[in-house]
N, C-alpha and C positions, 0 to 999 in steps of 0.2 A: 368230467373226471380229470383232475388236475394229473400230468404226465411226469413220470419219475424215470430216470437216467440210471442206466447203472454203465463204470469206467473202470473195467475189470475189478476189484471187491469191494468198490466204493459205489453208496448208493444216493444221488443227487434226488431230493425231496425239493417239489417248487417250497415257496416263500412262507404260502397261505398253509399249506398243511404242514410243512415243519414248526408252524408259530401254533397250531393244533397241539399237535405232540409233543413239545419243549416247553421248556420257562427259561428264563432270562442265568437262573442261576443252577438247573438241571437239564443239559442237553442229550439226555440217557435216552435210549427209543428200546421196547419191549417186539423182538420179532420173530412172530412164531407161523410155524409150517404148519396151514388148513388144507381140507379139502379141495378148495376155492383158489389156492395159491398161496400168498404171505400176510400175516395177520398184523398189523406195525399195531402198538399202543401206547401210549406215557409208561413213563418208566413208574413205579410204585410211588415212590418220592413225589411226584406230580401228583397223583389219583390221592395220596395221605394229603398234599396240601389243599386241593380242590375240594376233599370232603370238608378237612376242619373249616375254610372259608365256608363252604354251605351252613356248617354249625352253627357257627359265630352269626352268621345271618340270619338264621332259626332263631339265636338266643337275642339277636335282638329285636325281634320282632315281638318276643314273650312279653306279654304286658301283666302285672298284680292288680288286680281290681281290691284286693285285701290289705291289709296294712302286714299282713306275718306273708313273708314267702314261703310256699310250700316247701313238701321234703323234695329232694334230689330223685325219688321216682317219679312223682308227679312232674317236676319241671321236664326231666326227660321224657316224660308220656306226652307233652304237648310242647316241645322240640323237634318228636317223632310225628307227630302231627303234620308239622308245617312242612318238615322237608316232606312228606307222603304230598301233601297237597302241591307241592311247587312239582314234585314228579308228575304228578298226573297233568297238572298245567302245561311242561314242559310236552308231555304226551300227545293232548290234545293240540297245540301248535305246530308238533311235526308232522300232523294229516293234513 
């Protein structure tokens, strides 16, 4: 468990987990009081860009085997598709 500093209200996050929690152009950190102690997260802005990336990676995986593209629910039904299946990939690789 990487070790975090706190310097009277300032709190030192090693390398690896603050490059977790940040981006290059949002260094916002989300931290909220659990049970358990302190909850850190990505700021929204992070979690809004990491979904649309996963999108974008959905939509280009979609292939037409038709010459007409479908309507806009169907393409969204098999968008929804792919991120479920990479979720549960991702699933089965954290056991």
């Amino acid at each position: 468990m990487p070790k975090v500093q706190v310097h009277g209200n300032q709190v030192t996050l090693p390398d690896e987990l603050r490059n977790l929690l940040t981006s290059p152009t949002d260094d916002a950190i989300e931290a909220e009081e659990v049970d358990e102690g302190v909850l850190l997260k990505p700021s929204p802005a992070i979690r809004r860009t990491a979904g649309l990336a996963d999108i974008r990676r959905a939509q280009s995986g979609v292939q037409y085997t038709e010459a007409a593209r479908p309507g806009a629910e169907e393409e969204e039904r098999q968008i929804a598709d792919i991120l479920a299946a990479d979720k549960c990939d991702l699933r089965i690789r954290r056991r």
